[in-house]
GUMIKOL-599155 format. One record per residue (C-alpha): x, y, z; residue number from 1. Coordinates in pm, 1 decimal. Example, Ala and Ser with C-alpha at 12.3 -4.5 7.8 and 13.67 -1.06 7.14 Angstrom:
2
> 1230.0,-450.0,780.0,1
> 1367.0,-106.0,714.0,2
END
This chain:
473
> 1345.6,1309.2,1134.9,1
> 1452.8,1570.3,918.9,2
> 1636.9,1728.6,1233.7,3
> 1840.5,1421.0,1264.7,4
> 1962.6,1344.4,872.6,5
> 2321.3,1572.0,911.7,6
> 2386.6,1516.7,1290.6,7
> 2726.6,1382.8,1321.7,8
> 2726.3,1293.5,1739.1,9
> 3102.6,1260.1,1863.0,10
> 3407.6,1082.4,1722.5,11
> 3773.1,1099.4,1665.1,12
> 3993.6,1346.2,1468.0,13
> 4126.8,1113.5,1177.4,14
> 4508.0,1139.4,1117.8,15
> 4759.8,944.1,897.4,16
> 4942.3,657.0,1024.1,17
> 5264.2,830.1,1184.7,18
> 5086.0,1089.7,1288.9,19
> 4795.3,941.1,1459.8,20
> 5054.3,665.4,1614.6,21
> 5275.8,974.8,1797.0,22
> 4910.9,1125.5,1891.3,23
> 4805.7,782.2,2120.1,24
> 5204.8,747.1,2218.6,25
> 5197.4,1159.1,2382.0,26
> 4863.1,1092.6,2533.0,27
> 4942.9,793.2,2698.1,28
> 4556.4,630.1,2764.0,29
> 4627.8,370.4,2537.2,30
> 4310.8,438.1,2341.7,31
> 4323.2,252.0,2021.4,32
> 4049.0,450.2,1840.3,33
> 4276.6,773.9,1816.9,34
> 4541.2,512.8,1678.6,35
> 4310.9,443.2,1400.2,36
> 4457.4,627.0,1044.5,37
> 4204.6,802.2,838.5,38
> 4212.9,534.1,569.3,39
> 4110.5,265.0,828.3,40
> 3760.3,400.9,706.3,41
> 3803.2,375.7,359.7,42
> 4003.1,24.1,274.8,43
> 3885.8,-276.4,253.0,44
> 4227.7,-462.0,372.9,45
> 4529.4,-216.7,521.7,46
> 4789.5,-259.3,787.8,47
> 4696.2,-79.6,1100.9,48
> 4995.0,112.6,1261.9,49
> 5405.0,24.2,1252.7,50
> 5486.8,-289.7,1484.3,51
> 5685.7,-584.9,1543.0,52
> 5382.5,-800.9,1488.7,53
> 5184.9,-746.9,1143.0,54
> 4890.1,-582.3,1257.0,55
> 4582.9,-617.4,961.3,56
> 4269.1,-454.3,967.1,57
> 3993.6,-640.5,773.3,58
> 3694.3,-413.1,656.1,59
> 3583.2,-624.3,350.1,60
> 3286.4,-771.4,486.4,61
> 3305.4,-1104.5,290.1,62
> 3646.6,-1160.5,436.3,63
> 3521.2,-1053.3,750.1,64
> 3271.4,-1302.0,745.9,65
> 3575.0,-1553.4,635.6,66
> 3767.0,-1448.4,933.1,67
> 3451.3,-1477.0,1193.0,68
> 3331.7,-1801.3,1057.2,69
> 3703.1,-1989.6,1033.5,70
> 3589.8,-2287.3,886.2,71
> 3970.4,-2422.0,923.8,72
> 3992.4,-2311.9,1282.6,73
> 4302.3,-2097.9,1235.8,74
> 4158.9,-1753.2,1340.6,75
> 4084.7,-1819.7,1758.0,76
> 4085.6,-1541.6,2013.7,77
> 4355.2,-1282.3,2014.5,78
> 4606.7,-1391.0,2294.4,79
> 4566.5,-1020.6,2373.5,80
> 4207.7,-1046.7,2433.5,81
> 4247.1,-1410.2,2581.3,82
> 4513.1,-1268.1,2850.7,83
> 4326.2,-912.6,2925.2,84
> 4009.5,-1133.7,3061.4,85
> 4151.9,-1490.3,3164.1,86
> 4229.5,-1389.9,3521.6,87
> 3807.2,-1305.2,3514.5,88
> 3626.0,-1513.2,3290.8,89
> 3871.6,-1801.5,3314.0,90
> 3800.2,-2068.6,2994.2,91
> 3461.6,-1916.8,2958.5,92
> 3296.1,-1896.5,2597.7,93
> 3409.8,-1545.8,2585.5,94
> 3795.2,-1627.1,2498.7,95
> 3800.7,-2039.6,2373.9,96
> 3784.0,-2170.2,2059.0,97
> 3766.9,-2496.5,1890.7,98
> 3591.4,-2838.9,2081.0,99
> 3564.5,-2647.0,2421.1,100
> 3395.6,-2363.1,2267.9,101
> 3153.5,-2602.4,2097.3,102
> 3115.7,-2777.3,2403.5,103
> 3071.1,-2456.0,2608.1,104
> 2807.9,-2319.2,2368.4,105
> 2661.2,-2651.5,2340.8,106
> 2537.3,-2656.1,2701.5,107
> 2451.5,-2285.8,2709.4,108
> 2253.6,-2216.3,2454.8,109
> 1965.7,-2461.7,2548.9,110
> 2004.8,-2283.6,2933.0,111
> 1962.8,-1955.4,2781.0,112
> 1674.1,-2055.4,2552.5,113
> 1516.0,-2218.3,2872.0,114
> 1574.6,-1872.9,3097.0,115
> 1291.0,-1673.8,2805.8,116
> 1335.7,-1346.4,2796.7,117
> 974.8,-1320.3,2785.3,118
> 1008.2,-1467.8,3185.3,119
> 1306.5,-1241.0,3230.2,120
> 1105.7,-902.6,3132.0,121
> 953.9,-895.0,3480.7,122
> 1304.9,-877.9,3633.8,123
> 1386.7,-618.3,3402.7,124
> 1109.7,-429.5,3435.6,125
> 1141.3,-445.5,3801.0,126
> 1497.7,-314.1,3795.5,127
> 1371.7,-73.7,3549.8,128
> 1081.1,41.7,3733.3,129
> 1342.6,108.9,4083.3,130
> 1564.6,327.2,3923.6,131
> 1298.8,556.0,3768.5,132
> 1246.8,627.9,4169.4,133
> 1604.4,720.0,4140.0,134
> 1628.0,940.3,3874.9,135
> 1276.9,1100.5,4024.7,136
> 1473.5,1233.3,4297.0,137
> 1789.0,1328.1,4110.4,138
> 1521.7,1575.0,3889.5,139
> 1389.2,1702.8,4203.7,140
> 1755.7,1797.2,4398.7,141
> 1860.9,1913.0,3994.7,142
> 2237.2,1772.6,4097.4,143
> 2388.5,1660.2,3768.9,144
> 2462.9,1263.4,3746.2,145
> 2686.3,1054.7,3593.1,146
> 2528.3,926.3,3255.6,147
> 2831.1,669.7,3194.0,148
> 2774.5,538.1,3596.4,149
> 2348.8,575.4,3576.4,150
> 2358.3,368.2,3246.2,151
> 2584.4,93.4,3456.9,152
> 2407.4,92.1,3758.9,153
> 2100.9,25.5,3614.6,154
> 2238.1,-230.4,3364.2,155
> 2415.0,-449.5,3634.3,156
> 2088.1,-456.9,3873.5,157
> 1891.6,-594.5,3586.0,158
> 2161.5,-868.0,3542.2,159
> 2180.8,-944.5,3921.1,160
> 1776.8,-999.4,3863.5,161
> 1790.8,-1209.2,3620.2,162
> 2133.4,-1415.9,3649.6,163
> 2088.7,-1501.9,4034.0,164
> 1752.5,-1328.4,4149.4,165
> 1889.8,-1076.6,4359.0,166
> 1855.2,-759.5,4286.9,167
> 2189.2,-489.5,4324.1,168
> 2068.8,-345.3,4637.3,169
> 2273.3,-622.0,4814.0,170
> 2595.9,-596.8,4947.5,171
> 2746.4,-863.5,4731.6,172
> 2595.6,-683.6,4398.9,173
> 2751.2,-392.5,4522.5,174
> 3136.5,-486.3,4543.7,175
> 3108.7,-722.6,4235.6,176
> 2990.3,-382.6,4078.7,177
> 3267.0,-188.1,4177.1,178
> 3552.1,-453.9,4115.6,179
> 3407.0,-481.4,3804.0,180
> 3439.3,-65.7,3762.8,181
> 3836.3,-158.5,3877.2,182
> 3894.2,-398.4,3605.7,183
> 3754.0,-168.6,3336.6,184
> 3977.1,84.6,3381.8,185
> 4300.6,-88.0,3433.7,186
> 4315.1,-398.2,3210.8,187
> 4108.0,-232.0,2913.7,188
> 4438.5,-23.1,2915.8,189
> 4640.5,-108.3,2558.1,190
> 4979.9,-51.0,2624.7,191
> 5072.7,128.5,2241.4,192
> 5492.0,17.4,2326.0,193
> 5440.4,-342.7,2420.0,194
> 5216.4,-390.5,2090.9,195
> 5461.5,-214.2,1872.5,196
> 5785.8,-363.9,1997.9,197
> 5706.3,-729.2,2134.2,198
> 5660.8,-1056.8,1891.4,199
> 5336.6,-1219.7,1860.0,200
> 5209.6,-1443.7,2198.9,201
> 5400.4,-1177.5,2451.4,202
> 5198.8,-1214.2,2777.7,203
> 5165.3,-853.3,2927.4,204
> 5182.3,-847.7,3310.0,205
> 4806.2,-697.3,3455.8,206
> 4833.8,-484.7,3733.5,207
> 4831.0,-624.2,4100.1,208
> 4460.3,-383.9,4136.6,209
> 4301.3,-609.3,3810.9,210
> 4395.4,-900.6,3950.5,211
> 4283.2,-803.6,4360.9,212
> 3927.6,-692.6,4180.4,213
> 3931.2,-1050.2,3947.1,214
> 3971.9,-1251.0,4264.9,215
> 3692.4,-1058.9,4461.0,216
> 3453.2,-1107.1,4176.5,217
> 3522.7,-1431.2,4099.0,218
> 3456.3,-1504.4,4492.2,219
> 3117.0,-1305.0,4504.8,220
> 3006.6,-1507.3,4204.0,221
> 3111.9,-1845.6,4378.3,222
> 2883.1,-1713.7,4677.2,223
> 2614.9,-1671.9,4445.8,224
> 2613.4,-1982.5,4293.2,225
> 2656.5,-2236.8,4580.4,226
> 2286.2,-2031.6,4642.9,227
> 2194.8,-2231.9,4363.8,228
> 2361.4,-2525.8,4399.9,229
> 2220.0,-2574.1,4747.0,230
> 1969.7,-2924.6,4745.7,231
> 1740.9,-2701.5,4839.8,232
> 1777.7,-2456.2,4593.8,233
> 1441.0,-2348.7,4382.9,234
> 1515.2,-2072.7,4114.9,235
> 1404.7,-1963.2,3794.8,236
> 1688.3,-1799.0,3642.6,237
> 1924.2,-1824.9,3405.8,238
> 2267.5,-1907.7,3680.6,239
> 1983.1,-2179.2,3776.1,240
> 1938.9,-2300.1,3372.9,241
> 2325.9,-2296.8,3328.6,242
> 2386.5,-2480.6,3669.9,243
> 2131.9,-2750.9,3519.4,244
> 2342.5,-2774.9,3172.2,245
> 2441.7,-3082.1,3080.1,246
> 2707.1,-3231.2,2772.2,247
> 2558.3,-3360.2,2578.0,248
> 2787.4,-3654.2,2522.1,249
> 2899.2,-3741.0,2882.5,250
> 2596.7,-3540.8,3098.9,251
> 2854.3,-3415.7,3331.6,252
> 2715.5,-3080.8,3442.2,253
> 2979.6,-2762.2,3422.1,254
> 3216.4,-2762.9,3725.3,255
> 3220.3,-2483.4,3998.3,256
> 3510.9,-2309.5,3778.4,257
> 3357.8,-2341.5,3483.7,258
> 3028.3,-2163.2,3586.9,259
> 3174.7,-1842.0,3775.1,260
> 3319.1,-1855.7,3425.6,261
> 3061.0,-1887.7,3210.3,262
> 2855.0,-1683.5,3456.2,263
> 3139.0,-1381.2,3474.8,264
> 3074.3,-1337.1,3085.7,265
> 2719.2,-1290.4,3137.4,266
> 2788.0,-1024.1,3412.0,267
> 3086.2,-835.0,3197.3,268
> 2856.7,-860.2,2865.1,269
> 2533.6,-834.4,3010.7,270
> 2569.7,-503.3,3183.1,271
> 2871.2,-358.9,3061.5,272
> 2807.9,-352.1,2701.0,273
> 2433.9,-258.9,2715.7,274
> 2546.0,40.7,2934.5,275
> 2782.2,163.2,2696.7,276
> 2555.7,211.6,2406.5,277
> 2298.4,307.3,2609.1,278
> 2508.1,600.4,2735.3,279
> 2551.5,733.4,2391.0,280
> 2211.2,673.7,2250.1,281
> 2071.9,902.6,2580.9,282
> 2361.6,1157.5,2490.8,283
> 2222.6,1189.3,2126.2,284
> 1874.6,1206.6,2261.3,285
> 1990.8,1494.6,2482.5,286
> 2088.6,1722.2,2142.7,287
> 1771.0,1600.8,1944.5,288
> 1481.9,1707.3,2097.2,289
> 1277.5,1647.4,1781.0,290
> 1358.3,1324.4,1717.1,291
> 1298.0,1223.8,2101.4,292
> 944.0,1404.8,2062.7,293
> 885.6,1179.5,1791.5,294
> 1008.3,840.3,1996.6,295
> 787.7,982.1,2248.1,296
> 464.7,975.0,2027.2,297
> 545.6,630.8,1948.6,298
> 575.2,511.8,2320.3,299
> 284.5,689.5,2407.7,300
> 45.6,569.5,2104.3,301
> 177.6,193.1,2147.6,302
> 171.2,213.6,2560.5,303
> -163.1,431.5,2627.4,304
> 15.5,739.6,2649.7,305
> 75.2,1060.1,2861.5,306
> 332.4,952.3,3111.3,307
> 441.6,1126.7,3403.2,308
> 477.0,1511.8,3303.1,309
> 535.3,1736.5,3551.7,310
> 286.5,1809.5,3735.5,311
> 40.6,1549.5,3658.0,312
> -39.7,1182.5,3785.8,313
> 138.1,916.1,3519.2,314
> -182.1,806.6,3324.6,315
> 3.5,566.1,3098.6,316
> -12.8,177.4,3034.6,317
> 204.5,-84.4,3176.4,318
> 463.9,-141.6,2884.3,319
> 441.2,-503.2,2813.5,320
> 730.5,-708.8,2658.7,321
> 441.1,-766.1,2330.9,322
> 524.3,-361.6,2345.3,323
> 894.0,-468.4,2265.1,324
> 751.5,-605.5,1876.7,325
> 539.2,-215.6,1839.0,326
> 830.2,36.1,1855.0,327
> 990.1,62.4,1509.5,328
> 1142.8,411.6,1569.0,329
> 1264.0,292.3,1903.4,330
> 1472.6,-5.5,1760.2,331
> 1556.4,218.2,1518.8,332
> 1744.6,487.1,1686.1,333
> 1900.5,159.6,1921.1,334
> 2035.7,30.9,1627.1,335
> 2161.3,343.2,1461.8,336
> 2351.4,424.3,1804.4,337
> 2470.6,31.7,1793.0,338
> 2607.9,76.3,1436.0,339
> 2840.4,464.5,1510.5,340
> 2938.0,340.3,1881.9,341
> 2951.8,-47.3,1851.5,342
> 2995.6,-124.9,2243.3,343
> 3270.7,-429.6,2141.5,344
> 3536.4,-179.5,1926.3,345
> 3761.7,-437.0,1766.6,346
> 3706.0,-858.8,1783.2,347
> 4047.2,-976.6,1731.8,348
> 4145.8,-1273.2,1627.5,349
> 4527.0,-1409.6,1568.8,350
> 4622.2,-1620.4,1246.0,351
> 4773.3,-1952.9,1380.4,352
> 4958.2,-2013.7,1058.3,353
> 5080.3,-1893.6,760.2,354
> 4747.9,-1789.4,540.8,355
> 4614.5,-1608.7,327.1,356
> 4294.9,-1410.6,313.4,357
> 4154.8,-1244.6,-0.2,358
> 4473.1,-997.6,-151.0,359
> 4637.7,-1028.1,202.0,360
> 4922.4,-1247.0,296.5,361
> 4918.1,-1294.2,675.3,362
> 5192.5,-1469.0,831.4,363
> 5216.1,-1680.3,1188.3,364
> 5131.4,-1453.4,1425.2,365
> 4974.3,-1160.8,1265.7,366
> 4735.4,-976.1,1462.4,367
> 4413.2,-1011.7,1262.1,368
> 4193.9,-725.9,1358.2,369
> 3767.0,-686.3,1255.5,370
> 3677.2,-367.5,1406.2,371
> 3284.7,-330.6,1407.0,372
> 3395.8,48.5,1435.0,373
> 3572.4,85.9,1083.6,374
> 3351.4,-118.3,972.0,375
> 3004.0,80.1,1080.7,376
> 3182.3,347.0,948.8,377
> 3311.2,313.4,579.5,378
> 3160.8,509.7,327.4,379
> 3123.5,173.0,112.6,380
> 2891.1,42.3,244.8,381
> 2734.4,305.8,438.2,382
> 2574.7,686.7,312.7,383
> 2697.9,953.0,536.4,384
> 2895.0,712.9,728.5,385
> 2918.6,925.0,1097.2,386
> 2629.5,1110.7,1089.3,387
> 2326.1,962.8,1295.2,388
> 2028.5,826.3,1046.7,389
> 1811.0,603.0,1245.0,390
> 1616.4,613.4,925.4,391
> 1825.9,364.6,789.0,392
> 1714.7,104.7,1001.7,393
> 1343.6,134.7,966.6,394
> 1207.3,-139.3,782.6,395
> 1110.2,-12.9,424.8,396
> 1474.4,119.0,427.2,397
> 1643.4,-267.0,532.4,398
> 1684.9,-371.6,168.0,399
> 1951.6,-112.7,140.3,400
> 2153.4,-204.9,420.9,401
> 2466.1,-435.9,308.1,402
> 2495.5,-785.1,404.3,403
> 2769.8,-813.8,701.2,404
> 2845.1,-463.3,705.7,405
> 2683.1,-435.8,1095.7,406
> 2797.1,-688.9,1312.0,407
> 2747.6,-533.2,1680.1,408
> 2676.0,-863.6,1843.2,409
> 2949.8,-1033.8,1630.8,410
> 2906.1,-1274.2,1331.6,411
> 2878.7,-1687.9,1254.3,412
> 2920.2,-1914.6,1514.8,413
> 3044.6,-1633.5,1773.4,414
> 2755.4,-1445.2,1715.4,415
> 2642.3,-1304.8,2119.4,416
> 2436.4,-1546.4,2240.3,417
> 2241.7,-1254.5,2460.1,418
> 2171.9,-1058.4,2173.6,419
> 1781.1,-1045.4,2169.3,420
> 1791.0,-986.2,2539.0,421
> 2032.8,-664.2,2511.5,422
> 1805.9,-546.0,2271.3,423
> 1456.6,-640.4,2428.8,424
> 1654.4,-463.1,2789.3,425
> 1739.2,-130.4,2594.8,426
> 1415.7,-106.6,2422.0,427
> 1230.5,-147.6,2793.4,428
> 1521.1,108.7,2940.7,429
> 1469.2,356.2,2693.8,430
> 1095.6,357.8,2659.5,431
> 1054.4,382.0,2997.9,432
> 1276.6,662.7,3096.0,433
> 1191.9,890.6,2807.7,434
> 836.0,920.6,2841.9,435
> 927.6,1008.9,3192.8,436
> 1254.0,1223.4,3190.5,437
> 1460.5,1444.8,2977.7,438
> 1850.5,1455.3,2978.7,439
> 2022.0,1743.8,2952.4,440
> 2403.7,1700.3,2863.3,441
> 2696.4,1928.0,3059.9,442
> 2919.2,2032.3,2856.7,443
> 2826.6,1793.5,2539.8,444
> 3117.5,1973.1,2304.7,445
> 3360.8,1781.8,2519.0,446
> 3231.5,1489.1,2482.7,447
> 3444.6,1207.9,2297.9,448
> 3485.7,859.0,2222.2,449
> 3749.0,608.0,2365.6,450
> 3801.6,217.2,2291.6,451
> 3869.8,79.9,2648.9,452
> 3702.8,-248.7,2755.2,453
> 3417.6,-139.5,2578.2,454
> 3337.9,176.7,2356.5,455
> 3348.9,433.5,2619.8,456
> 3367.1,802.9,2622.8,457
> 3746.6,912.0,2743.1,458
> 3576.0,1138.2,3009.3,459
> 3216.2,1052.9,3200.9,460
> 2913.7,1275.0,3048.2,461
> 2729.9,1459.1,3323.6,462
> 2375.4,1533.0,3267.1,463
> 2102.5,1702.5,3421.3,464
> 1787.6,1523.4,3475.1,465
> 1425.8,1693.5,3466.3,466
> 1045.8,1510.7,3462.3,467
> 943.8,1560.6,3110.0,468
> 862.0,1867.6,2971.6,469
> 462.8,1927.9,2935.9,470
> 555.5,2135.9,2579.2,471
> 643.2,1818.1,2375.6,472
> 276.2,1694.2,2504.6,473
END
């Protein structure tokens, strides 16, 4: 991977403090990773920006781990976080803390266990399987598509599958997918004044258009369920494992509220995020050709080989979900893109009292901010910090890695609970569409990074898809 060791893919142009603050204030799109000062990279504590409210950025990753584990429960949710998403996810186990988290991820993590994702990999591969007709006739018209939008679409069909067995072809998949594109790009917003100039527990209004596209979705998912909660009803899904939750204390099942809750975070997490680093990781693969020649001899050695090239009949094996365990370069290069464009940006949390953590006194209030970014990032803990070395996460190189210095999927007790399924989806998504297709970015050398909901870029990539090209054979 020699071709890969010095690639550094797209990020933002460090400045100091004042600097970078009257940068994000003149642009106006609120995005926070072009408020981030150079030495956000380098410290291990450090205020980030000038406000009102102390804002702290925590890179350390002992305190980090502090911080994410709380063991006395003063570090919940952000009421910035809490307040972006309530009006979607209501009291889910996205935003709560304390005995109704417990309680929440009591009763799901049994239902999730009980949905396998060994059972789910049909679905996936299904959804997968669909959308490789789609990009089959976007090679053949040669019209450019939307990576950012491709990535999303196929994302939220494989969590339509597998949530409520209904794939996104139907009408109702359709406008929860949209309203969901409506509340991206309006409540992921960060208005730079309010933070700056308003004390601690300020609730910001959300726009009349976030909270039109909450109520839609939150009324397609209530459709979706009472499919499940029908006495008739006979699935084998996961809305059908968290519908049969129980607490364990008083067996009282999770209200109708409570699911299009619980079962809103699984459609914002489960698509949303997997899209986002999956539009980066195909971005990189579209500038390193060698390295995707290489992925490609994997797939094809582990699989049967030979898939698809123009001009030929696909000759390859079914890729199995025991296929998911036989791709160390694959997982790899997912978790390389996963560390430089984590898809959560910042995880924070507010300190409820006085405190202290390590050197740094935070008072009531303080914005406590762990940004996987910085932190995926610092030259600490991490050789050649921005420059793409899947390398690192191949298994004879693991030792090296520090402990809690990549925490994608979160850390402790808020650790995702959908982790091994994002990763067993990507691994399927990527193996199967790059033994079949190569990407082709428009203009790449305007392509950068922005912290909205998720880690987006600021403007969509366009590529050009062909079927793959017989010379890497």
């Amino acid at each position: 991977m020699s071709q890969d060791k010095h690639y550094i893919p797209p990020k933002p142009h460090s400045l100091a403090a004042l600097p970078a603050l009257m940068r994000v204030l003149w642009n106006g799109d609120g995005n926070l990773l072009d408020l981030l000062p150079a030495a956000a990279y380098r410290f291990p504590v450090g205020n980030l920006g000038y406000s009102r409210r102390s804002t702290v950025l925590f890179n350390d990753p002992e305190l980090v781990r502090h911080i994410m584990r709380d063991p006395d429960g003063i570090f919940p949710k952000s009421d910035l976080m809490v307040n972006a998403l309530e009006h979607l996810i209501g009291e889910s186990i996205f935003v709560t803390d304390g005995e109704k988290w417990r309680r929440q991820r009591a009763m799901i993590d049994p239902a999730f266990s009980h949905m396998r994702i060994s059972h789910a990999f049909e679905a996936m591969q299904a959804a997968v399987n669909d959308y490789v007709h789609t990009l089959e006739a976007s090679a053949d018209s040669g019209e450019p598509l939307s990576l950012d939008l491709a990535m999303s679409q196929l994302t939220a069909d494989i969590i339509c599958r597998t949530v409520f067995s209904t794939s996104l072809d139907s009408q109702v998949a359709h406008d929860v997918f949209e309203d969901f594109t409506v509340f991206e790009r309006s409540v992921a917003q960060v208005d730079i004044k309010r933070l700056i100039f308003e004390p601690a527990w300020t609730k910001a209004p959300q726009p009349q258009a976030v909270l039109d596209a909450c109520s839609r979705i939150r009324s397609h998912l209530a459709a979706l369920i009472d499919t499940h909660l029908a006495p008739d009803a006979d699935y084998n899904d996961i809305a059908s494992a968290v519908v049969a939750a129980r607490d364990s204390d008083t067996q009282e099942p999770f209200t109708k509220d409570e699911l299009i809750d619980q079962l809103g975070v699984f459609f914002l997490a489960g698509h949303e995020t997997t899209a986002s680093v999956l539009t980066w990781l195909f971005f990189i693969c579209a500038q390193r050709p060698t390295l995707v020649a290489q992925m490609r001899e994997e797939i094809d050695r582990v699989t049967g080989g030979g898939a698809g090239v123009e001009g030929e009949e696909a000759t390859d094996g079914k890729i199995t979900f025991e296929h998911m365990r036989q791709l160390p370069l694959l997982k790899a290069v997912f978790r390389e893109a996963l560390r430089l464009y984590p898809p959560i940006t910042f995880m924070p949390r507010v300190a409820m009292e006085d405190t202290t953590v390590g050197p740094r006194k935070l008072p009531k209030g303080a914005l406590v901010m762990i940004s996987p970014w910085t932190l995926h990032r610092n030259g600490d803990y991490w050789k050649d910090p921005h420059a793409f070395k899947p390398e690192r996460f191949l298994q004879e190189n693991e030792s090296a890695l520090t402990d809690g210095a990549y925490i994608p999927f979160g850390q402790g007790p808020h650790t995702c609970v959908g982790a091994g399924f994002a990763q067993t989806e990507s691994l399927l998504i990527i193996a199967e569409l790059l033994r079949r297709f190569d990407f082709e970015a428009l203009n790449p050398n305007r392509v950068r990074p922005a912290a909205r909901l998720t880690t987006r870029p600021r403007e969509q990539i366009f590529c050009r898809v062909t079927r793959r090209n017989t010379s890497q054979m």
